[in-house]
N, C-alpha and C positions, 0 to 999 in steps of 0.2 A: 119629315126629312131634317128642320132643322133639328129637334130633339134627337137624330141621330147623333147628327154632327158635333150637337152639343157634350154629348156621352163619349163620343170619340174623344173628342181633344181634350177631357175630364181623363178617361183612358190614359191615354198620352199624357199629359199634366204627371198623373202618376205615376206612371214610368219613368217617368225621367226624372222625379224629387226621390225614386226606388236608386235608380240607374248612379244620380250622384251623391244618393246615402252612400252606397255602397261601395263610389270612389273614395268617398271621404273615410271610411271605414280602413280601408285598405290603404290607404297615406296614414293612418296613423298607426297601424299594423307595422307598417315601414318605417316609418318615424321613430318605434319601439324597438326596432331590431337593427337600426341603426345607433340609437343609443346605447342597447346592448353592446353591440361593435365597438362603441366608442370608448365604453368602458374595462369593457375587457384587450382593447389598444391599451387604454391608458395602464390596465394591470402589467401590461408586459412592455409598456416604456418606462415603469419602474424597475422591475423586474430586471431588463437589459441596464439599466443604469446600474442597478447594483454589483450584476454581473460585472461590467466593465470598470466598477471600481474595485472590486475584489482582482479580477485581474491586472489593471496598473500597479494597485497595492503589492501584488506578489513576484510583478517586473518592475517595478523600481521602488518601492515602497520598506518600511521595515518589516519584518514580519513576525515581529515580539506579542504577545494576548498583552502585556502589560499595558495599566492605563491607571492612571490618576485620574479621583474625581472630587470635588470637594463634600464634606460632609452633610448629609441626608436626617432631616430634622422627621423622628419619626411623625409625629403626627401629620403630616403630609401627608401617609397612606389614607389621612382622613378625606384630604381634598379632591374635590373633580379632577380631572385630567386638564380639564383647562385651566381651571386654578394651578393644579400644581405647575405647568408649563411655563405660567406668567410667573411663578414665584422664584422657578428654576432657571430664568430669563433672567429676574430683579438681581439675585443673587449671582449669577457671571457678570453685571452692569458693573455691580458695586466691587467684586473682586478685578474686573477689570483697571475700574478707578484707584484701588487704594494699594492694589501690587503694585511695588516699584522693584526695576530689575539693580541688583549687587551684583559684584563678581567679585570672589574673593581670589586671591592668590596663596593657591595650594603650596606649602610646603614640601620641597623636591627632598623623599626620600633617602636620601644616598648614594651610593652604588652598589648595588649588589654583592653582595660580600657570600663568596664560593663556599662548600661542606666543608669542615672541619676535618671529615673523615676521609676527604680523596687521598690516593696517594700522592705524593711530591717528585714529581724529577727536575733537580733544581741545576739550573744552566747558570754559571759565574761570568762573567762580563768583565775582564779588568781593564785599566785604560790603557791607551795605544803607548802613552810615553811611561818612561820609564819610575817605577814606585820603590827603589832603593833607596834606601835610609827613611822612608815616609814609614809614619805611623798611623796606625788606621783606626779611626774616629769612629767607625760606625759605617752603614750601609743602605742604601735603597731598596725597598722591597714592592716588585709590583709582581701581580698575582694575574696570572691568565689561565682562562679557561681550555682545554685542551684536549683532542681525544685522537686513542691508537685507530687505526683503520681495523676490521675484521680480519682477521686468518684464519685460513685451516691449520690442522698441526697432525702429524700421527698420535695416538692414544697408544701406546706399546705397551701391551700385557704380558710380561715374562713370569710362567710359571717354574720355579728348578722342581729337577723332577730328583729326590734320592733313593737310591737300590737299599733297601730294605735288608735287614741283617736273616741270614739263612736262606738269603735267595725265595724272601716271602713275599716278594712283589715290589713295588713302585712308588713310596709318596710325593704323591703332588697339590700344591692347593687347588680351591674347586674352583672355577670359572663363575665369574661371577654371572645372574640371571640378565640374558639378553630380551629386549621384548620382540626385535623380529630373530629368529634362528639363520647365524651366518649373514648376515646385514652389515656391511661395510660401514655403514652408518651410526655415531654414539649416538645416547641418549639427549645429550645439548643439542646436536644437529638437527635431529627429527623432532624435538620439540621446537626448537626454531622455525621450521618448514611448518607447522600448524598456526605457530603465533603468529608468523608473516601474513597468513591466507587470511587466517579468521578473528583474528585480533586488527592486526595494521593492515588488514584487507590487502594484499597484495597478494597478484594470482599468481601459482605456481611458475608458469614460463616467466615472471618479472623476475622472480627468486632466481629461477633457474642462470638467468641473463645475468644475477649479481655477482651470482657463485664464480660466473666464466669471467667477469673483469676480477677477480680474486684469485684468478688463476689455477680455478680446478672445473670443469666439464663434467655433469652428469647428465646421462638422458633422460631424456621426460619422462621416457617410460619407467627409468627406473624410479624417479621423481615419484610419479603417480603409483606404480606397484607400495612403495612406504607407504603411504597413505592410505591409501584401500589396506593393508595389511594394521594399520596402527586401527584403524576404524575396527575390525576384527576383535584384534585386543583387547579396546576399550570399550567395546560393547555392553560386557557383563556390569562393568561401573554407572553406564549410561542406565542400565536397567534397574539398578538398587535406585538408583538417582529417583527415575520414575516411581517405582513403587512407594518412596518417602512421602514425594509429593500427593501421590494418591490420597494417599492415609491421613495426610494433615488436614487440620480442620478449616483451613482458611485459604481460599486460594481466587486469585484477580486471575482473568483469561483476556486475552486477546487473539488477533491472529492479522497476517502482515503475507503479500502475496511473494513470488518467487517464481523466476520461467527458469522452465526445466525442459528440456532437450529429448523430445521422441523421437528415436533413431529410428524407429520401422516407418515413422510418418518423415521422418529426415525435417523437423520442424520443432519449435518449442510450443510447451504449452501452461497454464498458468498455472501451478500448484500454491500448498500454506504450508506455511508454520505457524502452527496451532502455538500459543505462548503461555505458560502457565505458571505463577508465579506466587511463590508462597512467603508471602513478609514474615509470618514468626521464624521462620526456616533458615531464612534467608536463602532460599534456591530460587533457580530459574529451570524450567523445562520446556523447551522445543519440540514440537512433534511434527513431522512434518507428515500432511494429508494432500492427495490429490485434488479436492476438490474443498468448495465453503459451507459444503448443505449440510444437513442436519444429521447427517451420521456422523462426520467429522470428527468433533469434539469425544464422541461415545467411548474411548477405548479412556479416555481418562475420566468423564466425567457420570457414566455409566452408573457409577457405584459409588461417586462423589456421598459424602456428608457433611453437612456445615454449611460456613459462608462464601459465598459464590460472589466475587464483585466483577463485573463486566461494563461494556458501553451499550447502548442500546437496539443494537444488532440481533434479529426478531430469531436467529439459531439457539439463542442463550434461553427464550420463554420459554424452551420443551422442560428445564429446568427450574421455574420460575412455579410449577404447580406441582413438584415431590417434598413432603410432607420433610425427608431429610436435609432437604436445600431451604436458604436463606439468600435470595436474591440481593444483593445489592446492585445500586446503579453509580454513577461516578460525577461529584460534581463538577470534575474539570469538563467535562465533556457537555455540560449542562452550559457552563457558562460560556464553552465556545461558541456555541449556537447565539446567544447574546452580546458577543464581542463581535461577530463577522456583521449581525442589525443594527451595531453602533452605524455605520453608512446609510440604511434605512430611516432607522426614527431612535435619534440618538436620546432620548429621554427617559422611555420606554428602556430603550439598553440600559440606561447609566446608571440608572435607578436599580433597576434589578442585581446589574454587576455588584453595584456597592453591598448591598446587602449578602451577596458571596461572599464579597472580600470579607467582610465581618466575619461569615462562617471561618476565616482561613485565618484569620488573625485570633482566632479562638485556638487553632489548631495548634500553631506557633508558640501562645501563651502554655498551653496543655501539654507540650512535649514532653516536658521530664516527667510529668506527672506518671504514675501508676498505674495498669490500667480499669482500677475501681475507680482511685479520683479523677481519671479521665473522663469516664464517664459519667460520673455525678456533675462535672464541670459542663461538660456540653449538656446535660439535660436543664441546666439551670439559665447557662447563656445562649446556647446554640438553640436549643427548640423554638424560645420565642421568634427568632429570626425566623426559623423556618417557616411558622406559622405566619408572617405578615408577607416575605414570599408567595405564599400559598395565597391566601388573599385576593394579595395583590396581581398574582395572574389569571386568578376567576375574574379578579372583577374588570381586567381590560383584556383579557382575551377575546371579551365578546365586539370589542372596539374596534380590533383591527383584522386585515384580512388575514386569512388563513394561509396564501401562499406567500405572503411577502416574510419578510425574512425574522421580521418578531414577532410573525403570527407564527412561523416554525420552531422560534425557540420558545414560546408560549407553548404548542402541543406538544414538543419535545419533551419539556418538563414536565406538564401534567403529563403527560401519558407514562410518564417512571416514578410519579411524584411518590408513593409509596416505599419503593426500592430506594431512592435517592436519600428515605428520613430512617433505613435500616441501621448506618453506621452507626447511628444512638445505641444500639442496641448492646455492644461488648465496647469498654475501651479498646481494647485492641486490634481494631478493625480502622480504618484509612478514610477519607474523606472522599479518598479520588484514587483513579486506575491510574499514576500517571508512572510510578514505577516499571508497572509489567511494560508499557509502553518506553520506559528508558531501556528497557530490554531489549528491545526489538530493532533499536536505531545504528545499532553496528551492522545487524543484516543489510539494513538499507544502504550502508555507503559503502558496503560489500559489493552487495546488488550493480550496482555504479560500474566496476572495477572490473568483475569478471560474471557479468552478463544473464549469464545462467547455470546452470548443473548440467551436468552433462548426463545424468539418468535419473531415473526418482533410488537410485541407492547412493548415489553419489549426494541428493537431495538430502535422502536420511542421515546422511555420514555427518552431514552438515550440521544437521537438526543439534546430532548429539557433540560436535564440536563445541556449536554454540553455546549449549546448555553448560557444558563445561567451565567456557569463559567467561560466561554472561554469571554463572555465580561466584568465579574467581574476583570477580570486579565489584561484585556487592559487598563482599568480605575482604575485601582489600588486600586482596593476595596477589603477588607476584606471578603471574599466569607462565612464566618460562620455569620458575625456581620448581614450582607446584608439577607441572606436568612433568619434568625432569626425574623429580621424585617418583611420581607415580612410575614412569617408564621403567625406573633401577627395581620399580619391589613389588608390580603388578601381580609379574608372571609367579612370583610364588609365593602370591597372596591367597590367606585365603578365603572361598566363595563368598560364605558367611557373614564375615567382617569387610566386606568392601566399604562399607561406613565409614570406616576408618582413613580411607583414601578420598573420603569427598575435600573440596576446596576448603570448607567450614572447618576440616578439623586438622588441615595441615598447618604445623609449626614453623615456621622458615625459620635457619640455625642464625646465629647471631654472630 
């Protein structure tokens, strides 16, 4: 009996050092996945810090990439991260100590002193008492700035018509080439009506409002009939436009959204403008697409040859693997990602930044160059940067997390790093997209103004408006004088040479 009891409570004994293993097992089980928790808190209380300083930044903050950093002694890529952090600490100590603040006092320019070539309407002033028997010394000259208000005016085209001897008919001169047929409207007006909308972004009904304090009333609709009818017209020029760009060897793409107006849905909905931009050309093209996916781009870039420079937008890699493409990637867009981690782990950022800027300060020096010794010059200054760059992001990428914000601009870059060291490859190729992107920022404050399109043709009309101005302004043409022209000599231009009417090869008279 008692060797029962004994074996029992032996039993028992071990159940119960079983019973609180297996408490103890399961607290530290908890204990694990509470740490976990804790950790993955702390990823997303930096996370939201960053957040919320990226947003004060862009509520009340500047919002310039620009940033000064002092000079980067390379052999630092030699040192640990800790080292270099302390070294990069010593160094703001001692620039703190030994900067002392000057102010100098700028020299006040002048006053602006008005063109040469305005015209003069000069108004005399003489004094109230009387200047009999006075001789006159000489005179006061002040010079003000001044301008007529807008007018309308009639345009009167008077043909004489003479009877022709033996009763052989009628001479009269020919009527000059209208672009709409019977159109109240000159060629100045109707190119003013597009420069308003799509240059100075002002929507048709503002115009429309300026016209009636000017004291002439037209209706919207006839407003909007010119429009749709000049779209018509210049169509065939939008199309050469395209085809040019096609054919060039070198073209930056982006694309930039746009709401557009479905009337059967009675609602808008998000379409693009696909941006295509050829620097040796100096053209821009607009295409506008329904949607961002990966047919989109196809109707230009289908039958592409050459170099391709884009941002890292995953539509561009269906092209990234044809044998006739050459991907590039864009460093401005590389070092955004690094600028925004400056509020993250500003060391990591500055570091990396600096070494861009070097790239960019290469580009600067290289400008006038050629572009053979363009590129002999970057392969001799710019690759070694690239390559400690490169380095340098293998060797702390594995440092830092992956979702924080220089672990983004770390995968960003390796993950293009190839496409990003292409521009080596021709002088004549660009460091960064940021042009095609200058292209696209009149849409935007258009966008602002007048909302949306009012159909995807109304969209298209746009597209090729756009195209029109956005190369008028790369080649620094007069976008009212230029399209004036085109409207006087469209209509009896012909097919073939529409080249001839692009913005690049218009002369404005002198």
């Amino acid at each position: 009996m008692k060797n029962e009891l004994n074996n029992l409570s032996k039993e028992a004994l071990i159940q119960a050092i079983l019973k609180k293993d297996l408490e103890v097992q399961n607290h530290k089980i908890e204990l694990k996945e509470k740490d976990v928790q804790i950790e993955k808190s702390k990823v997303q209380i930096e996370q939201h810090k960053e957040l919320i300083a990226k947003l004060q930044r862009l509520a009340f903050g500047t919002k310039s990439e620009r940033f000064k950093v002092a000079p980067i002694d390379p052999d630092q890529l030699k040192l640990s991260f800790e080292e270099l952090t302390a070294k990069l600490a010593e160094q703001e100590d001692e620039k703190t100590v030994k900067e002392t603040v000057t102010f100098e006092r700028k020299k006040h320019p002048g006053r602006h002193k008005l063109p040469d070539n305005l015209p003069e309407h000069i108004v005399i002033i003489e004094p109230e008492a009387s200047i009999k028997g006075l001789v006159k010394i000489g005179e006061e000259r002040t010079e003000i700035l001044e301008m007529a208000p807008a007018k309308f005016f009639k345009l009167v085209i008077l043909r004489p018509k003479y009877a022709l001897a033996n009763n052989e008919g009628v001479l009269i001169g020919d009527m000059p080439s209208r672009p709409i047929e019977k159109c109240l409207a000159g060629d100045a007006l109707l190119a003013h009506l597009l420069i308003g909308k799509y240059v100075d972004h002002l929507p048709l009904y503002r115009q429309q409002q300026i016209f009636k304090r000017l004291g002439m009333k037209i209706p919207s609709s006839t407003i909007d009939g010119w429009v749709r009818q000049l779209g018509r017209l210049l169509e065939p020029l939008y199309d050469a436009m395209v085809h040019v760009v096609m054919q060039n060897g070198y073209l930056q793409a982006d694309e930039t959204p746009t709401r557009v107006l479905d009337k059967s849905k009675d609602k808008c909905h998000l379409g693009y403008y696909w941006v295509y931009h050829a620097p040796l050309k100096k053209m821009v093209v607009f295409d506008y697409q329904r949607s961002r996916n990966k047919a989109a781009p196809k109707k230009i870039l289908d039958n592409f040859h050459g170099y391709l420079q884009t941002d890292g937008y995953a539509v561009y890699n269906q092209y990234s693997y044809k044998k006739e493409v050459t991907h590039l990637a864009c460093w401005a867009h590389a070092r955004r990602y690094f600028e925004q981690a400056l509020l993250q782990d500003k060391i990591r950022a500055e570091f990396t930044m600096h070494k861009i800027q070097a790239l960019y300060k290469i580009e600067r020096e290289a400008k006038e160059f050629t572009a053979t010794q363009r590129k002999s010059y970057r392969l001799e200054k710019a690759l070694p940067i690239i390559n400690e760059i490169g380095k340098y992001i293998n060797q702390e990428n594995k440092n830092v997390l992956p979702k924080s914000s220089i672990g983004k601009a770390f995968s960003y870059t390796a993950k293009l790093w190839d496409n990003l060291q292409h521009y080596l490859y021709n002088g004549d190729l660009l460091i960064d997209n940021n042009l095609v992107e200058n292209s696209i920022r009149p849409n935007a404050l258009g966008r602002k103004n007048y909302l949306f399109a009012g159909s995807d043709k109304g969209a298209k009309r746009s597209a090729m408006f756009y195209s029109f101005f956005g190369t008028c302004k790369m080649n620094g043409i007069n976008p009212q004088e230029w399209l004036s022209h085109v409207l006087s000599n469209i209509a009896d231009h012909k097919v073939n040479k529409l080249y001839e009417l692009f913005p690049q090869s218009f002369k404005p008279k002198m």
